[in-house]
N, C-alpha and C positions, 0 to 999 in steps of 0.2 A: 325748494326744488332739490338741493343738493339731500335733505334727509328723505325725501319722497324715493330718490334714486338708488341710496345705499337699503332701504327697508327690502327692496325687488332683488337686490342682487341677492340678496340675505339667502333664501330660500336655496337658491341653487348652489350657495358655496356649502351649505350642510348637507345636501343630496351624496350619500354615496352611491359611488359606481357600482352595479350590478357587476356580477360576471358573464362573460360572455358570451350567449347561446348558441348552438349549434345551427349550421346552417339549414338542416332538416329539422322539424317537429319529427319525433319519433318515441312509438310503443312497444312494446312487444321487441325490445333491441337486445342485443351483446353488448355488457358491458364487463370493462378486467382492466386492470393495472398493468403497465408494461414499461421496463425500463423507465420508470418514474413521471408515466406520461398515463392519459384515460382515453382508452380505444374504444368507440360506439358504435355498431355494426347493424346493420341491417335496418330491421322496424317496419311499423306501416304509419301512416299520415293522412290515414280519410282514405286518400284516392289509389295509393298502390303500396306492393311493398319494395322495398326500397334493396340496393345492390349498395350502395353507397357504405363507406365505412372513414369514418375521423375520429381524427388525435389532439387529443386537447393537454398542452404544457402549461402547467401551473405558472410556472417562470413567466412567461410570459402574459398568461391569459389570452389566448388566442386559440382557434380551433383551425386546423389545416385537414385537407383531404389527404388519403393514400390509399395504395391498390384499393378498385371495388371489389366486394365478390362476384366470384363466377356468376351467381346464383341469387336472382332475389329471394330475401328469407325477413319471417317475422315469427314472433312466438318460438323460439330459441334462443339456445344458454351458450355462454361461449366460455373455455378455459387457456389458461396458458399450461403449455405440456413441454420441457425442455426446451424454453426456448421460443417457441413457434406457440401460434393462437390456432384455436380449432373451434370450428363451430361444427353445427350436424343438425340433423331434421330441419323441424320450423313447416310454415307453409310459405310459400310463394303469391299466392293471393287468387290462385285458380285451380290448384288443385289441393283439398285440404292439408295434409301431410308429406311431407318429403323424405326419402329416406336416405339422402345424400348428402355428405357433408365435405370440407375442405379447411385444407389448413394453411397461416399465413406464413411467410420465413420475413422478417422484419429487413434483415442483411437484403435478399433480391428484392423486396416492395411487391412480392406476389403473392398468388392463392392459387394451390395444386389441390386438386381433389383424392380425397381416403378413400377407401373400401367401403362401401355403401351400409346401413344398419340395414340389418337380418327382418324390420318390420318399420315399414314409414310412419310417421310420426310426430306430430307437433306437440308444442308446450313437455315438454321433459326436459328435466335438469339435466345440466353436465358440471363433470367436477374432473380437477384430475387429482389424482391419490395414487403417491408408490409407482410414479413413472408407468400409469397407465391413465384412460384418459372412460368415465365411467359415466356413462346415459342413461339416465332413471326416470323412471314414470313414462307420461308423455297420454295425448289422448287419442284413440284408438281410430280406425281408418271412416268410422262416423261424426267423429268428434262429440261424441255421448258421455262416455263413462272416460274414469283412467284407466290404466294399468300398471300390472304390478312389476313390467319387465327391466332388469338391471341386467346392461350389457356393457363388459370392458374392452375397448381398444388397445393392442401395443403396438406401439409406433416402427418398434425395430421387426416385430416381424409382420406386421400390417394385419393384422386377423385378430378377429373378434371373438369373445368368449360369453357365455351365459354366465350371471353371477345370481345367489338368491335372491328371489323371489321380494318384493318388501309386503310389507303384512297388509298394508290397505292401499285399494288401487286409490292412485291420482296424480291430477296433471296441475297444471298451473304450479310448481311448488317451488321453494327457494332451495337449492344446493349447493354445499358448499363440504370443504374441509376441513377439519382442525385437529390439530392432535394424533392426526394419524388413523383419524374416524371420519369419514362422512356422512353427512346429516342433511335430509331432507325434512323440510321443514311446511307445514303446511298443507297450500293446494286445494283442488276440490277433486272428489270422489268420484260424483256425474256433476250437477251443477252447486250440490251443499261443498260450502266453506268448508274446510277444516280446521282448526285450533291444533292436531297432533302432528306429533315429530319422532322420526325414528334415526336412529343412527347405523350404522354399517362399522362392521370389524372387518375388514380383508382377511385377517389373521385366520381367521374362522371362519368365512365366508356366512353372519348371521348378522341379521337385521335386528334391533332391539329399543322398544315402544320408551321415550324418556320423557321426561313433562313436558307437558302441553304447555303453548303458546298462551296466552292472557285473552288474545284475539283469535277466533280464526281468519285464516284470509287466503287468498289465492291470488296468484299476479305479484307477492311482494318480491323484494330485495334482500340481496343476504350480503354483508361483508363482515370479514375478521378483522378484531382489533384487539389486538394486546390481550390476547388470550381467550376473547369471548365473541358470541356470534351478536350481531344486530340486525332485526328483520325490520324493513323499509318501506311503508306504505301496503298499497294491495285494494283487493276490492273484497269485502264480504260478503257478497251477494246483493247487496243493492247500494252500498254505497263505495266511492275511491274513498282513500284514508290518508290521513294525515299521520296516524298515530306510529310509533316505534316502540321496540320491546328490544333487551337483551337478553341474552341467555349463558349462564356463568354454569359451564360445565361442573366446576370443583365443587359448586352445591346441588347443581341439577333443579336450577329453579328461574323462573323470569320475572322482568319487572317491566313496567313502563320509562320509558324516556321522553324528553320534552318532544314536542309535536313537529313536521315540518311544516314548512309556511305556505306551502300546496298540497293537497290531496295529489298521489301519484301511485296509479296502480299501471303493472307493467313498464315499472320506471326501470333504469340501468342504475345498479348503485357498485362502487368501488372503493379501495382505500388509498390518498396520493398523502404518506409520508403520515403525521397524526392527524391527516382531516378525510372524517367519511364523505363521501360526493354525490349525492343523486340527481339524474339526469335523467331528463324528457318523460315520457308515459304520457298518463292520461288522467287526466282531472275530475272528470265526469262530464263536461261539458268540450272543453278543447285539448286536442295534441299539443304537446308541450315540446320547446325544442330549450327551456329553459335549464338550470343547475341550481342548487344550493347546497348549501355544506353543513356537519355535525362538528361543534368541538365537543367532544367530552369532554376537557376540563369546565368549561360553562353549562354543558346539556341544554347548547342552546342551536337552532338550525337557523343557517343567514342564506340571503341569497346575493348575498354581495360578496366584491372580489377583494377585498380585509382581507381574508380569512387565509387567502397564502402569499399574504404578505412577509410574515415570518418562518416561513415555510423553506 
């Protein structure tokens, strides 16, 4: 009796804890790093898009709600710009594109609306670069094609500026930073994948075509780590993906990295201290309100809460 009883416990003392999941399933969200915490904003869940936005603390392992947005939004990018979070376009779940965006002050726990973009717009990057706050792509007021429109926000005098043009329209694309460049990454053009990636000089105000992705994909994730970009799931035209790639500016070339443990297109991915995090999307089958994490030092993705324990 008594070995019958220890063989049943057995199982469940080896069970590691998952991490914690969001109280929404959510796609098409904002995700960014903030004061050493992952803020998730928006999304859609099957039935609506969502106003909702939570903070989930490593330390802890626990996800807590703060200010909603004014505004339900899905299929938009969200950045931190001195300080404060901004989001912009996206749709709302009834009229395709929005051209209205808002931003959070962490200090009051609110969300004040910006100066509206010059043309509404879902699925377009945002990044901020050079204490300006820059809207790329995005799909056009049919939701058909991309386009190629790149417009920068300044915060101190609230007015928008036209920046070039990028060389191929598309939407769904990953945007991000680095180095004093921004890089678009991906996307689709009407509904074809892409594999290409261009980067932005501000200096110069030019766009310029650098290696292609290994995959193409639309819907992925993009975060910096230690010098280099990492794209995060995605969909490539019929399937969600598991697969990850990096891309190491200094040689201008990608690789493959170990796989996630769920296919996530239109995931939120961010970076909390040396561990990548990706969060919620869509699997092919169900909205995910789940996490899991990258160590690069192992190249390996968990979805258990190990992973900031040394953190």
């Amino acid at each position: 009796m008594l070995k019958s009883m220890s063989f049943e416990a057995q199982p469940e003392e080896l069970e590691e804890k998952l991490l914690s999941p969001m109280h929404y399933a959510r796609s098409g969200l904002g995700t960014v790093e903030l004061d050493g915490k992952l803020i998730a904003a928006g999304g859609y869940n099957r039935e609506e898009c969502l106003r909702t936005v939570e903070c989930y603390d490593p330390k802890t392992d626990h996800w807590t709600f703060i200010a909603p947005m004014r505004t339900p939004r899905a299929r938009f990018q969200m950045a931190v710009l001195m300080g404060q979070l901004y989001v912009m376009g996206g749709s709302n779940g009834h009229s395709d594109e929005l051209s209205c965006g808002e931003t959070y002050d962490p200090r009051a726990d609110e969300w004040t609306q910006v100066p509206e973009l010059r043309t509404n717009r879902c699925n377009a990057g945002v990044c901020s670069l050079n204490n300006k706050l820059y809207v790329v792509g995005g799909s056009d007021p049919c939701g058909q094609k991309g386009l190629k429109n790149c417009d920068a926000f300044d915060p101190v005098t609230k007015t928008w500026t036209n920046c070039a043009p990028l060389n191929i329209r598309r939407h769904q694309a990953a945007v991000c930073e680095l180095d004093g460049f921004m890089y678009v990454i991906g996307g689709a053009e009407s509904w074809n994948c892409l594999n290409t990636v261009e980067r932005y000089n501000p200096e110069n105000n030019t766009w310029t075509l650098v290696a292609p992705m290994n995959v193409a994909r639309r819907g992925a994730g993009v975060a910096v780590y230690e010098g280099k970009l990492f794209v995060v799931g995605g969909f490539d035209g019929s399937h969600a993906l598991r697969c990850v790639e990096v891309y190491d500016p200094a040689k201008n070339e990608w690789r493959m990295l170990g796989s996630m443990t769920s296919a996530r297109s239109n995931a939120g991915v961010a970076v909390l201290g040396s561990i990548i995090c990706a969060v919620g999307g869509f699997d092919g089958n169900n909205f995910l309100n789940s996490m899991e994490t990258y160590n690069p030092d192992t190249n390996e993705w968990s979805p258990c809460a190990e992973a900031f324990a040394a953190v």
